[in-house]
C-alpha positions as CSV (number, residue, x, y, z in Angstrom):
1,X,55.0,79.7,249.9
2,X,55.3,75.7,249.8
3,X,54.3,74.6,246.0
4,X,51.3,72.5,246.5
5,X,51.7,70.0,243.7
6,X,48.5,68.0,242.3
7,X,49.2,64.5,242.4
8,X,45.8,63.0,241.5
9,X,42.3,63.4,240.1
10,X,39.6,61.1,240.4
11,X,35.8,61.4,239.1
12,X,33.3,59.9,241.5
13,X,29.5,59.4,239.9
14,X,27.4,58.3,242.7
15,X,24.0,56.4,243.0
16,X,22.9,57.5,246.8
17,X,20.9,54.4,247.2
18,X,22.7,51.5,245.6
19,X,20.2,49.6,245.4
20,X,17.9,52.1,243.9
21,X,18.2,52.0,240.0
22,X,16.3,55.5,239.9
23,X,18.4,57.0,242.9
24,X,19.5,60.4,242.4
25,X,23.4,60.9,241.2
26,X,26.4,63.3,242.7
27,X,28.7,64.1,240.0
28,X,32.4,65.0,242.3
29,X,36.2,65.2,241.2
30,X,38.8,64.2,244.5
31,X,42.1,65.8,244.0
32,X,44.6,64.9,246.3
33,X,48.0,67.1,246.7
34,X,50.4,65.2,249.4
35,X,48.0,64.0,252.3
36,X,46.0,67.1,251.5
37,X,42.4,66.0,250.0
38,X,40.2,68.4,248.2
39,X,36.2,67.6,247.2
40,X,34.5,69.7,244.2
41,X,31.1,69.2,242.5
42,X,29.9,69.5,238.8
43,X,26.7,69.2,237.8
44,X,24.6,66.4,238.3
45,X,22.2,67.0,234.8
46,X,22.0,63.8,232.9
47,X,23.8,62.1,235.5
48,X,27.1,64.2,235.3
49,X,28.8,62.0,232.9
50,X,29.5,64.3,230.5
51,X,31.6,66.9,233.0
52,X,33.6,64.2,234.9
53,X,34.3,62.6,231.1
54,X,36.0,65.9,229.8
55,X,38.0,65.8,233.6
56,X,38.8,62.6,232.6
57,X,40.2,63.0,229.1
58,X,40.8,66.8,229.1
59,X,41.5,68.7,232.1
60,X,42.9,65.7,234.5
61,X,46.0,65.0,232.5
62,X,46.8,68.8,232.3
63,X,46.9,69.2,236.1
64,X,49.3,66.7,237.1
65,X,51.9,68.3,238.8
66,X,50.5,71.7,238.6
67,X,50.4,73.9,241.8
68,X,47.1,74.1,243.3
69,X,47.6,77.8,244.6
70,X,47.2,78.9,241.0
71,X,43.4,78.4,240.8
72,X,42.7,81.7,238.4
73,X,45.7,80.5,236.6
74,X,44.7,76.7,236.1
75,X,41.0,77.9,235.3
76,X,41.9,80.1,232.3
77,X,44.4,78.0,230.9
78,X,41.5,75.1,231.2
79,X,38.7,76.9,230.0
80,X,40.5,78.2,226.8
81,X,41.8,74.8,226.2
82,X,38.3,73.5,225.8
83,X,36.3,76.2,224.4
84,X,35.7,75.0,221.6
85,X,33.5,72.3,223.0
86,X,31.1,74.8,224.8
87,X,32.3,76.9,226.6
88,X,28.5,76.6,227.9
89,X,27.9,73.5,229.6
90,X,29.3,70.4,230.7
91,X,32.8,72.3,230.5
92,X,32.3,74.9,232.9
93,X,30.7,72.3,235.2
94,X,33.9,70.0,234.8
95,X,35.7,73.8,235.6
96,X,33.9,74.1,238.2
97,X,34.3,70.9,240.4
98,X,38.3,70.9,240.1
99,X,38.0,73.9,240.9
100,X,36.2,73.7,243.6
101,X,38.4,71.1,245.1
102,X,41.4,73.3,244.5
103,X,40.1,76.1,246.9
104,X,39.5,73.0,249.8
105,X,42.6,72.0,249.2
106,X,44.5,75.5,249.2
107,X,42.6,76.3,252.2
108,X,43.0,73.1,254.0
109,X,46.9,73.6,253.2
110,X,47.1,77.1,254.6
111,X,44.9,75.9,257.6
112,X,42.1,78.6,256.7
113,X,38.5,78.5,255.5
114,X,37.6,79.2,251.7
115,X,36.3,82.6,253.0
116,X,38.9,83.7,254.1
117,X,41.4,82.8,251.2
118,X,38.6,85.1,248.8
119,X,39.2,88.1,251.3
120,X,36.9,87.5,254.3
121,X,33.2,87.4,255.2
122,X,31.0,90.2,255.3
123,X,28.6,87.4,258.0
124,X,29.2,83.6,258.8
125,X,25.7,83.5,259.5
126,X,24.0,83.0,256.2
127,X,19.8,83.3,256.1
128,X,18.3,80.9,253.5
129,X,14.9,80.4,251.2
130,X,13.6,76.8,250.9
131,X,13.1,76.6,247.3
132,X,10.1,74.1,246.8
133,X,9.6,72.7,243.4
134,X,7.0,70.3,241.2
135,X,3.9,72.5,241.6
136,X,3.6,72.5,238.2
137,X,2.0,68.5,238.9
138,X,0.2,69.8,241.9
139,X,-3.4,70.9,242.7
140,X,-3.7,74.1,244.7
141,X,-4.1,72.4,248.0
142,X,-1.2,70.2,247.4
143,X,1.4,73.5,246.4
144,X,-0.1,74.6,250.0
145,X,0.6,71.8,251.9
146,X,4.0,71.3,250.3
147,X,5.1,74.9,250.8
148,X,3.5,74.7,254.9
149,X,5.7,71.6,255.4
150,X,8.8,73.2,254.1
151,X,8.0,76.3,256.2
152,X,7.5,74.4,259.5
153,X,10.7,72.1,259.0
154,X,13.1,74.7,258.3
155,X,11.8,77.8,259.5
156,X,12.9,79.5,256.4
157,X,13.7,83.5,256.1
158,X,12.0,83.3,252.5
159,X,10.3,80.8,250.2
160,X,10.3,80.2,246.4
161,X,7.9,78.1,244.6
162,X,9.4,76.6,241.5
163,X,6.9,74.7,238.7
164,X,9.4,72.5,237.4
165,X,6.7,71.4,233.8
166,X,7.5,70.7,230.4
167,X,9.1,73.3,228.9
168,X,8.3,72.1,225.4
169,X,4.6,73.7,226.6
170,X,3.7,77.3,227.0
171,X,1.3,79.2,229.3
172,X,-0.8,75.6,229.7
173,X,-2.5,77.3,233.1
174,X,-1.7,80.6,233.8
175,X,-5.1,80.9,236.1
176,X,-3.9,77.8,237.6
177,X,-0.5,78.8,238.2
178,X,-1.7,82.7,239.4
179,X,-4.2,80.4,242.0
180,X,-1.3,78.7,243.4
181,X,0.5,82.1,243.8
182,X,-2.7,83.3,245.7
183,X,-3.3,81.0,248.0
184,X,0.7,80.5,249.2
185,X,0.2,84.2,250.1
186,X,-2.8,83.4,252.0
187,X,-0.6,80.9,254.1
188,X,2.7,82.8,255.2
189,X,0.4,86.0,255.7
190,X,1.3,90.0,253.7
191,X,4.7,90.4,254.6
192,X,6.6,86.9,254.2
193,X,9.4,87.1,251.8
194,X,8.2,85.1,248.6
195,X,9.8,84.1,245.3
196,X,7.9,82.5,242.4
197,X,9.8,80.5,239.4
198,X,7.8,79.5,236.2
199,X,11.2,77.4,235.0
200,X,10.8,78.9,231.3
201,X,7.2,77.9,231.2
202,X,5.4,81.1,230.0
203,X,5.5,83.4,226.4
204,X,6.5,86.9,226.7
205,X,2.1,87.5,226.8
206,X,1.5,84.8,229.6
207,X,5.1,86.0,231.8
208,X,3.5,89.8,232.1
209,X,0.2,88.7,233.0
210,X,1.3,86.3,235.7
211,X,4.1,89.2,236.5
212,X,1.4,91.6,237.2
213,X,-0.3,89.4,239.9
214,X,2.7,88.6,241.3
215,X,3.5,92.3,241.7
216,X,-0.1,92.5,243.9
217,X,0.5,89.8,245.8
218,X,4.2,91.3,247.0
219,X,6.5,88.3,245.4
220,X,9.8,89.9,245.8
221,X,11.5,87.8,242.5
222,X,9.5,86.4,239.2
223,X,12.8,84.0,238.0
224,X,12.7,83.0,234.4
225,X,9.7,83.8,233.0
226,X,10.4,82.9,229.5
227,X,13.2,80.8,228.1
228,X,16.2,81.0,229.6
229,X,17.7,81.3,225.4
230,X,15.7,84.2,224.7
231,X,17.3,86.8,226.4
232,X,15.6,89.6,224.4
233,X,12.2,88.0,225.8
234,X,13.8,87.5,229.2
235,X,14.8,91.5,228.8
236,X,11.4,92.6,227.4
237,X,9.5,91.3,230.6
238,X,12.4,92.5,232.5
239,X,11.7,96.4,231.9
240,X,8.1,96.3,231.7
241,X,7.5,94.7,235.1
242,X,8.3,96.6,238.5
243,X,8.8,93.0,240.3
244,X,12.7,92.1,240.0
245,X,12.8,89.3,236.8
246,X,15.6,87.1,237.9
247,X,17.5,84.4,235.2
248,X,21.2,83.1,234.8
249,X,20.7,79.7,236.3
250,X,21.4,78.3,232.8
251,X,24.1,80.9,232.4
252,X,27.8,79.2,232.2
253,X,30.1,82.1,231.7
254,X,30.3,86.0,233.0
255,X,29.8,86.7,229.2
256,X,26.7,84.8,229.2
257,X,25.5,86.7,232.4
258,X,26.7,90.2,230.8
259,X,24.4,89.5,228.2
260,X,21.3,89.1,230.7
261,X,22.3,92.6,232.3
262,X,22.5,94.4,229.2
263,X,19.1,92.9,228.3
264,X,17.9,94.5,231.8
265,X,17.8,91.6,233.9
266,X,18.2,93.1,237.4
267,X,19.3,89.9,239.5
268,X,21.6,87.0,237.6
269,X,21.4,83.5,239.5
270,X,24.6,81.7,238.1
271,X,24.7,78.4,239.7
272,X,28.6,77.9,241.1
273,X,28.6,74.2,239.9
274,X,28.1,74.8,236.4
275,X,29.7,78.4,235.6
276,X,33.5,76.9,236.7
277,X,33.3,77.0,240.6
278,X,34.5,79.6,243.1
279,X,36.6,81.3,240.9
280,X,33.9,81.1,238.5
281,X,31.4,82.6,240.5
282,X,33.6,85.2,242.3
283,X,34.0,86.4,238.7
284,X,30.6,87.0,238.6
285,X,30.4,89.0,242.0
286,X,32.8,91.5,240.3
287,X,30.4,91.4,237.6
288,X,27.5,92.3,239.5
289,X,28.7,94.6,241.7
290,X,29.8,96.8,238.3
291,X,26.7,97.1,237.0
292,X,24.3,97.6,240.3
293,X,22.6,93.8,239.6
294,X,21.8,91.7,242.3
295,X,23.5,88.3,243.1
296,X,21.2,85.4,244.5
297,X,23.1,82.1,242.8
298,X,20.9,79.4,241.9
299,X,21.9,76.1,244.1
300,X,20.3,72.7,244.4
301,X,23.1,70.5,245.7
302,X,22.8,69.8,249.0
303,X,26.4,69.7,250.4
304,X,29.8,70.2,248.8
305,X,28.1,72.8,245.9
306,X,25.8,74.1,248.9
307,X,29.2,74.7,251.1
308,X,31.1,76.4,248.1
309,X,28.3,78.4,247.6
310,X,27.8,79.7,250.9
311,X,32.2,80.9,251.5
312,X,31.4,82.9,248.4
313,X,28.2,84.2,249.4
314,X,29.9,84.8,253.0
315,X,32.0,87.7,251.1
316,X,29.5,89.5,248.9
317,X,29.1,93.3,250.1
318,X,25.4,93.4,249.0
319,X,24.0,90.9,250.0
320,X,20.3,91.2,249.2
321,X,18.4,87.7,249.2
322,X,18.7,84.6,251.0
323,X,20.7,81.7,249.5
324,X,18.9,79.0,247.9
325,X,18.2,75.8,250.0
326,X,16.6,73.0,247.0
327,X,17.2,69.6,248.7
328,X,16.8,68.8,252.3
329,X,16.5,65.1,252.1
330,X,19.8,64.1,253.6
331,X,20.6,61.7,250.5
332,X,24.3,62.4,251.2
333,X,24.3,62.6,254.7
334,X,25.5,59.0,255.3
335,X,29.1,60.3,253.5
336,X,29.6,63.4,255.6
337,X,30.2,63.6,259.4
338,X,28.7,67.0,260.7
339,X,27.2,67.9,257.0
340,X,25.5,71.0,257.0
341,X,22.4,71.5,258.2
342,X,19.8,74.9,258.7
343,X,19.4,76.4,262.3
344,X,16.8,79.0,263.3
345,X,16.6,80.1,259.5
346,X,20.3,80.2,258.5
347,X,23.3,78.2,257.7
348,X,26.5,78.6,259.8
349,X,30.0,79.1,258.4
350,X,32.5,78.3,261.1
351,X,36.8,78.5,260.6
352,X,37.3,75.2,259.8
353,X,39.8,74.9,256.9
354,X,38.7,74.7,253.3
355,X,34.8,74.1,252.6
356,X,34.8,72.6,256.2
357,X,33.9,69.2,255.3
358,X,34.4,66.1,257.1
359,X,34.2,63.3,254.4
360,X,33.5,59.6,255.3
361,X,35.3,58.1,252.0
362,X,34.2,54.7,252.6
363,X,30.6,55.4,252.3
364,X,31.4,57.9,249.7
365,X,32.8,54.9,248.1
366,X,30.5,53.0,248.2
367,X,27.7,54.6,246.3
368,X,30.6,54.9,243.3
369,X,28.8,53.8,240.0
């Protein structure tokens, strides 16, 4: 096999709407091997400067020159080199988008999709849930109207209301929050798949009332209850509920996410751009599918960690919830020719190589910070 050397790696932070001061940021790495160009993500928190700074200074002068076939290889070597500095955090999100990149570029090399370099898909047809957040700030009617919108744009096979408050507060409006959960019932009807996320806002008391309700009203998934650090709590509401408790979107490494399943945590959400990519993530899978847990990976970005997301989840065995669809606004369409977009409830996978990405680096460029 032809040694694909690494020539360069460049950080892009990106402002979507120049001239928007408050405009949402992309945090990606470009690694270029030969002509081949390869496009990974970190996460955005904070603006993303703290992964793409320890690409910068740590990991991009390590992988000059290296082969970009050795992915598992590159990650260990990276990860142990900066432990010290996490490893939860901004260093498995810096993993992540170079590694990331790496697959697009192995894939684009070998003239095959990202799928099919992990082993093949199980489907290339990949249902989704619109995952609608900020009803914490909204009235009952409001989290109705929101969640309607959503479900007549998209034509989603599930939905998930998130509540996105202050998680410096605890159980502020539990009837509040249980009224919301009652009336989106009332909209999509008994049987609509429904997941509810109270984003760490409850105590261990406030999760298992709201938990019990939810368990009435048919909500498949109650996702982080408590905070995502108290992993005894996060266990305790776990095992005395019958509704599946769902947490890991905070989780950076498969040790992290062994700890939720030996708490009892049924379904782990690891979120590819922060717990060190695609190899990251597949890592994970194996995980999972050890212990019996379910694999639904948390995912907000709305194209490169969206597309790296969906190759893995095109070769997961059990695969027993939608993925997660956070961010329909298009903010990154302009950059992408053909980005991807939902169709009759699902996303499509096709056989172009890599992620399958079409990248218009001049606008991409543009928006560079």
């Amino acid at each position: 096999m032809t040694r694909l050397p690494i020539d360069s790696i460049e950080t892009l932070r990106l402002r979507w709407n120049p001239s928007d001061p408050s405009s949402r940021y992309t945090a990606l790495v470009r690694i270029k091997s030969g002509d081949l160009v390869g496009y990974g993500e970190a996460s955005p928190i904070l603006g993303g400067e703290h992964s793409l700074g320890i690409v910068d200074r740590d990991i991009a002068p390590e992988l000059l020159g290296k082969d970009a076939h050795d992915t598992s290889v590159l990650y260990d070597q990276l990860l142990h080199k900066c432990v010290k500095l996490g490893p939860e955090g901004a260093v498995t999100g810096a993993l992540a988008a170079v590694d990331i990149a790496l697959w697009d570029i192995k894939g684009k090399a070998l003239g095959l999709p990202v799928y099919k370099l992990l082993g093949g898909a199980w489907r290339t047809q990949i249902p989704f849930y619109s995952s609608i957040g900020g009803n914490h700030g909204r009235t009952v009617d409001e989290t109705v109207r929101a969640v309607e919108k959503r479900l007549m744009a998209e034509k989603p096979a599930a939905i998930k209301i998130r509540w996105d408050g202050d998680r410096t507060t605890q159980d502020a409006d539990l009837a509040g929050d249980i009224a919301k959960a009652k009336a989106v019932r009332k909209l999509v009807g008994d049987d609509f798949p429904l997941g509810f996320d109270a984003n760490n806002l409850y105590s261990v008391g406030g999760a298992m009332r709201v938990g019990r309700v939810l368990e009435d009203l048919g909500y498949l998934w109650f996702e982080e209850p408590v905070q995502h650090y108290d992993i005894h709590g996060m266990g305790e509401v776990a095992q005395r509920l019958d509704i599946t408790v769902s947490a890991g979107e905070q989780s950076y490494t498969t040790q992290a996410v062994l700890d939720l399943i030996r708490a009892g945590v049924r379904m782990v959400q690891p979120d590819i751009i922060k717990m060190g990519g695609i190899t990251g993530l597949m890592k994970c899978a194996a995980l999972c599918q050890a212990h019996g847990v379910e694999l639904v990976p948390h995912q907000t970005q709305p194209i490169v960690g969206h597309m790296a997301n969906l190759h893995v989840l095109a070769t997961i065995m059990h695969f027993t919830k939608p993925a997660e669809y956070a961010d329909p606004s298009g903010r990154m369409d302009i950059a992408f020719t053909a980005p991807p977009k939902p169709k009759n409830g699902c996303f499509r996978l096709d056989d172009r190589p890599g992620l399958g990405l079409e990248v218009n680096t001049a606008e991409l460029d543009r928006r560079l910070i």
